[in-house]
LUMDONU-811849 format. One record per atom (N, C-alpha, C): residue in one letter; x, y, z. Coordinates in steps of 0.02 Angstrom, whole numbers, plus 32768, in hexadecimal, padded with zeros to 4 digits. Each point is the difference from the previous one (the first is absolute). Layout:
! LUMDONU-811849
AXYZ/...
! end
This chain:
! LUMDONU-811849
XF197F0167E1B/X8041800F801C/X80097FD7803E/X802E7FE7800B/X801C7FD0803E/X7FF9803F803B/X7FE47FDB8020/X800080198040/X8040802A8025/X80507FEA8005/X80287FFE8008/X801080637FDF/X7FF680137FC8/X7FF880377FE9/X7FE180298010/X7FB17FDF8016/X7FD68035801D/X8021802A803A/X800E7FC08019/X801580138056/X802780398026/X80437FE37FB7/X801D80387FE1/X7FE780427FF3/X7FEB80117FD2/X7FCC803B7FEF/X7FE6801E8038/X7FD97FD98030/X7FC88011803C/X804780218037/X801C80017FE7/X803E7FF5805B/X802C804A7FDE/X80007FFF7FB1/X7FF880477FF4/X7FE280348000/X7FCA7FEE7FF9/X7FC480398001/X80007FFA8053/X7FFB7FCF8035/X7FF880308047/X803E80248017/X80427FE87FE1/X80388024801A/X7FF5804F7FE4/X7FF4800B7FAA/X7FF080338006/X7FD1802C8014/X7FBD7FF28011/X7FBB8008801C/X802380268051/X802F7FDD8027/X800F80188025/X803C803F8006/X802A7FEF7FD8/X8025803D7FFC/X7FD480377FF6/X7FDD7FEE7FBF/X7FC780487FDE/X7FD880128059/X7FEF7FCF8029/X7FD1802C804B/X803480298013/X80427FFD8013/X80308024800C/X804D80027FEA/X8017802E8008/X8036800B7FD1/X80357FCA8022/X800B7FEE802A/X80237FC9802C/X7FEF7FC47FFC/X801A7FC98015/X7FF37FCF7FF8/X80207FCA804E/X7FC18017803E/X80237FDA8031/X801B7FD08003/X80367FEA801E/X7FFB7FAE800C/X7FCA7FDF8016/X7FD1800F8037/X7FE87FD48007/X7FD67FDF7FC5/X7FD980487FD7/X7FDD7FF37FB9/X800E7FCA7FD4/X805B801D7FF2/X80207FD67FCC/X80027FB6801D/X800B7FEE8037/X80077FC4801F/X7FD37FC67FF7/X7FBB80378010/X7FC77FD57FF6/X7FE87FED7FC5/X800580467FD9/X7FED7FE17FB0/X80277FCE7FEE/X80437FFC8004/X801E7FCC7FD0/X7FFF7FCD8029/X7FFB7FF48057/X7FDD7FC58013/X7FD27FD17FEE/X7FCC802E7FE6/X7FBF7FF47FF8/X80097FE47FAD/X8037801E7FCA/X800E7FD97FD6/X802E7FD08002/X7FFF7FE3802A/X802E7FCB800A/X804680027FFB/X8022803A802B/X804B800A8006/X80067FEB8041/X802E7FD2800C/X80157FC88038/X802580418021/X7FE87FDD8055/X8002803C803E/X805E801B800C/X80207FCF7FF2/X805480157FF2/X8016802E7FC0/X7FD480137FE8/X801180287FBE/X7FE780308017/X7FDC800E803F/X7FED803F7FFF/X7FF9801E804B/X804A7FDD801F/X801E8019802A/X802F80498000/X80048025802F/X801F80427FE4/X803E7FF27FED/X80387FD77FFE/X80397FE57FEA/X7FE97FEA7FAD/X7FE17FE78005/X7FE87FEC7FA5/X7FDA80387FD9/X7FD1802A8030/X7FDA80297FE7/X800C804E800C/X803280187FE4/X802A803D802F/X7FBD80358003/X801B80498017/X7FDF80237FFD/X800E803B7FA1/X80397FF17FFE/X8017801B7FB8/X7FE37FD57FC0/X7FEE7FAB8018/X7FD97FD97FD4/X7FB4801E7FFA/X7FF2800F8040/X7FBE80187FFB/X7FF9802E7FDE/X802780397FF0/X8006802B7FDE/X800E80117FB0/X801C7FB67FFF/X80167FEE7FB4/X7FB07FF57FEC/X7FE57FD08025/X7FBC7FCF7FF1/X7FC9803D7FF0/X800080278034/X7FBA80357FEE/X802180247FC7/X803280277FF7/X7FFF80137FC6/X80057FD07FBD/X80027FC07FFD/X7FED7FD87FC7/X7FBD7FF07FFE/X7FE680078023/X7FAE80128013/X7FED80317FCF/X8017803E801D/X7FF7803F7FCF/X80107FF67FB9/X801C7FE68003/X802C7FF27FB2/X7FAC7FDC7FE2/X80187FC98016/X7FC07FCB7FE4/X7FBA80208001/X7FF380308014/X7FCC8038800D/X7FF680037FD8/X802A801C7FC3/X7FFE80337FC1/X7FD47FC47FCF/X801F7FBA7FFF/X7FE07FD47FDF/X7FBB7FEF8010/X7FF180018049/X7FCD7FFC7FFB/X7FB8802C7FF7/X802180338002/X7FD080288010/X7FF080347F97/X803A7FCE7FE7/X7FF87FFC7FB0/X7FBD7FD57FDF/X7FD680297FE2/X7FB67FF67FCE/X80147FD77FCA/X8034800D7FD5/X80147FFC7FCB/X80297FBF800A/X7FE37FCD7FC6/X802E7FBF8000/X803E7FEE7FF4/X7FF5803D7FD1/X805780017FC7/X801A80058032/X7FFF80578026/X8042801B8037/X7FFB7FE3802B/X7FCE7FCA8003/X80227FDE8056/X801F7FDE7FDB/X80037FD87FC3/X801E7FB47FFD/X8058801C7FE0/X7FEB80447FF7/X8054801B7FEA/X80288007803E/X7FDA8021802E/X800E7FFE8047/X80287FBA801F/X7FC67FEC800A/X80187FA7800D/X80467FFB7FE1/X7FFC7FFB7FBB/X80397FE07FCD/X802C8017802B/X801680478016/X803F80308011/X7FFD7FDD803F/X7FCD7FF68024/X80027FE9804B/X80427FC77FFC/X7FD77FCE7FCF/X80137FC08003/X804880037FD6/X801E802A7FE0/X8043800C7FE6/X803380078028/X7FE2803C8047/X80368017802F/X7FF67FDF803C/X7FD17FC68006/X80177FE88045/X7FEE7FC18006/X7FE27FCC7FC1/X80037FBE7FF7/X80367FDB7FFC/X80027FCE8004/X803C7FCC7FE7/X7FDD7FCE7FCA/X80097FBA7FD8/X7FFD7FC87FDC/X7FBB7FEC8045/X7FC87FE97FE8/X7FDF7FE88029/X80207FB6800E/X7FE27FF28044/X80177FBC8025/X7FCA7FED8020/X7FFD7FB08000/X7FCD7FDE802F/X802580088030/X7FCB8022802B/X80077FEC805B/X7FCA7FD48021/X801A7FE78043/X7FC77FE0800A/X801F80148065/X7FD98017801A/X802C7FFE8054/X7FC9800C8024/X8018800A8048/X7FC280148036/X7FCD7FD07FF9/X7FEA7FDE7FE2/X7FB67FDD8002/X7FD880157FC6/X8024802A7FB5/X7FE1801C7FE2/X7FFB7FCE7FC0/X7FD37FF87FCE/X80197FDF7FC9/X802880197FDB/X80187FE97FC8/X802F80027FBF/X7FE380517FE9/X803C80247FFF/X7FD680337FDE/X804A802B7FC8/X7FFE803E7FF3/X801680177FDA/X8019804C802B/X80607FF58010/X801D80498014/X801D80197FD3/X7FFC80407FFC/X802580207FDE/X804680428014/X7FF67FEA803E/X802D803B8020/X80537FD07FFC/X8034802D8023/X80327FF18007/X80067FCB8049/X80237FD77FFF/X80107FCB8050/X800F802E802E/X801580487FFE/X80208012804C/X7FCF80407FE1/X7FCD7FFE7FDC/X7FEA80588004/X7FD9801C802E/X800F80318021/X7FE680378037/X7FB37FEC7FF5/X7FD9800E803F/X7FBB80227FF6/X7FEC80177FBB/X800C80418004/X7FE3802B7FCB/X801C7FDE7FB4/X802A7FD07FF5/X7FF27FF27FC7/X7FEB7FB57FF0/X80037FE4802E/X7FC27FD7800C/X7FAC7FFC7FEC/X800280498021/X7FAF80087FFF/X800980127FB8/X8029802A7FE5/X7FEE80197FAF/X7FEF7FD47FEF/X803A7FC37FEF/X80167FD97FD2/X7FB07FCB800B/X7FF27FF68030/X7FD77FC88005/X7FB580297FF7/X7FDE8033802A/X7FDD80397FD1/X7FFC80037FB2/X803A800E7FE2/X7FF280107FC2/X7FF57FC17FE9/X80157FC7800E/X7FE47FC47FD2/X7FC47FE8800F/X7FD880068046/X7FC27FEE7FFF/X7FC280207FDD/X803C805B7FFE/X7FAF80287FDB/X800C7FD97FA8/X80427FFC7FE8/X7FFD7FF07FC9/X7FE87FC07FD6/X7FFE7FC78047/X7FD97FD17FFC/X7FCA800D7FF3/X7FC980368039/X7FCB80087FF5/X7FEF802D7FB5/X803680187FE9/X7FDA80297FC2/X80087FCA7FC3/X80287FCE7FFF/X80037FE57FDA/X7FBF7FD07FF3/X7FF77FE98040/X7FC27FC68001/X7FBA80217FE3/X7FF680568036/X7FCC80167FD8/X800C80317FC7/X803480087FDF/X7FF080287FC6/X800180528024/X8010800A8039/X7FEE80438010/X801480048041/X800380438029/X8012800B803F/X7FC17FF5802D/X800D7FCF8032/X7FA77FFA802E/X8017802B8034/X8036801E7FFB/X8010801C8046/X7FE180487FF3/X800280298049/X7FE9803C7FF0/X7FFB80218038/X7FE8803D7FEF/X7FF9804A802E/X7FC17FF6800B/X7FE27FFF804E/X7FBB80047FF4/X7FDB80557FE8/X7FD27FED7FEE/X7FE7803D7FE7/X7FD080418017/X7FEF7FD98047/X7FD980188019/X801180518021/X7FE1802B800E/X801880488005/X801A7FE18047/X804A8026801D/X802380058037/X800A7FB98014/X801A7FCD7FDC/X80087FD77FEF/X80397FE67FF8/X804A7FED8008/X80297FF17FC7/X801D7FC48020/X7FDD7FC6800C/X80107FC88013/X80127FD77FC1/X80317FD07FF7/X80127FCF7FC9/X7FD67FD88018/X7FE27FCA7FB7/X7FE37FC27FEE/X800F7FDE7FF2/X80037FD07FFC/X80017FBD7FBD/X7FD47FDF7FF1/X7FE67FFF7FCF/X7FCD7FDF7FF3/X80107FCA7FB7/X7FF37FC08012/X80217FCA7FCA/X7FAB7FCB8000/X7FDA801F8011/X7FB87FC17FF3/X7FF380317FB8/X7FB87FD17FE6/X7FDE7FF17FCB/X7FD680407FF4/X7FEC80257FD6/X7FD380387FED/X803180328001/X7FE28037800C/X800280577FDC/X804D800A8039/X801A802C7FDB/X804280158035/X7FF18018803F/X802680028015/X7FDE80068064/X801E80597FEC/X7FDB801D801C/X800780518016/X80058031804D/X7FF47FC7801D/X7FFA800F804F/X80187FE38027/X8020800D803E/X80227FCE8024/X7FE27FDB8032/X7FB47FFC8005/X7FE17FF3802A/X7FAB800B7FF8/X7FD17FCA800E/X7FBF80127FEA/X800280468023/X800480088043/X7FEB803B8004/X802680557FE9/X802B7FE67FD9/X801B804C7FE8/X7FDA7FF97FB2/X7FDC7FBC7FF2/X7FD97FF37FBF/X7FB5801C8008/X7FF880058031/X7FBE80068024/X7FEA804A7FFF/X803C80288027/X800580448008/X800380247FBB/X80137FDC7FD2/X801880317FCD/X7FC57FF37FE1/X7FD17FCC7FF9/X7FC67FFC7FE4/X7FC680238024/X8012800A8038/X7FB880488018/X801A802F7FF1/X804A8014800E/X800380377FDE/X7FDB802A7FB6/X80207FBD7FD3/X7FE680157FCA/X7FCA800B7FE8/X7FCB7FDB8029/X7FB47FFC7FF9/X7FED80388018/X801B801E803E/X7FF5803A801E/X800380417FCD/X80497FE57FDE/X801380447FCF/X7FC8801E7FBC/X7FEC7FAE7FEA/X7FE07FFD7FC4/X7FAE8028801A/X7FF67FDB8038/X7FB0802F802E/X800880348006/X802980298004/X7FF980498005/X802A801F7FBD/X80147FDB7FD6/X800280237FB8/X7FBF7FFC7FD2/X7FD77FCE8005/X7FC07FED7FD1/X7FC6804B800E/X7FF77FF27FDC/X7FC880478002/X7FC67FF1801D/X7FD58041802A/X7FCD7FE38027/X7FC27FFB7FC6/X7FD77FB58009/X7FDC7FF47FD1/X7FB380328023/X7FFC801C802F/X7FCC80208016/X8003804C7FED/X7FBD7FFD7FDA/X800980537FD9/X7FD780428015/
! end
């Protein structure tokens, strides 16, 4: 998958990663994340970036939640489909900011929040297409519910982090040691 998608993807999963820490979504938060994905510093002035945008944006967050935090390939990619019905346009090469040639799908004047759908739902659908399956996910680990993505090589990623991979594996070792029967008679 082109990089350009990932990025995409990654800039979804921390927007929602952060709404999911709290039900709000500061400015300063939102500012930085989509800084940090490369949204040029005039787009995310409070004149460009209202406080009612912010509000559109975290709840398309939530929205996009539901997809990700979907197991099942079919219902995310039915998901997606509907995503990409009610708030895509005809894809178009763009190319701006310093970015390469890539692929939009939103409307020329669309808000925040359908922005993020529109361009969201085509990177996860990129990614399910390339692998055959959803790499995104709920981590699994108990008290846990951070989003992933995971798009490298081997077994599906289950955790959002070695160490919530880590924890859940003493756990379980822990669990299995005190279910086994004592071999001393």
């Amino acid at each position: 998958m082109g990089r350009q998608g990932f990025a995409v993807a990654q800039r979804l999963i921390d927007i929602a990663n952060a709404v999911r820490a709290g039900s709000d979504l500061p400015r300063d938060v939102a500012v930085d994340l989509l800084a940090r994905h490369g949204e040029a510093p005039e787009d995310l002035t409070e004149a460009a970036l209202s406080d009612a945008d912010l509000r559109a944006l975290r709840d398309a967050a939530v929205r996009m939640s539901g997809v990700l935090a979907e197991s099942d390939t079919d219902r995310a990619a039915v998901v997606l489909n509907e995503m990409l019905a009610e708030y895509a346009t005809a894809p178009r090469l763009s190319r701006h900011d310093g970015h390469p040639w890539h692929l939009h799908v939103d409307h020329h004047d669309a808000d925040w929040a359908h922005w993020f759908l529109a361009s969201g739902a085509l990177a996860l659908a990129q990614i399910l297409t390339e692998h055959g399956r959803a790499t995104w996910g709920e981590c699994e680990a108990s008290n846990c519910r951070t989003f992933y993505l995971g798009t490298g090589p081997g077994s599906p990623r289950r955790y959002c982090s070695t160490t919530c991979a880590s924890r859940a594996r003493v756990t379980e070792h822990r669990r299995r040691k005190q279910t086994r029967p004592s071999s001393h008679g």
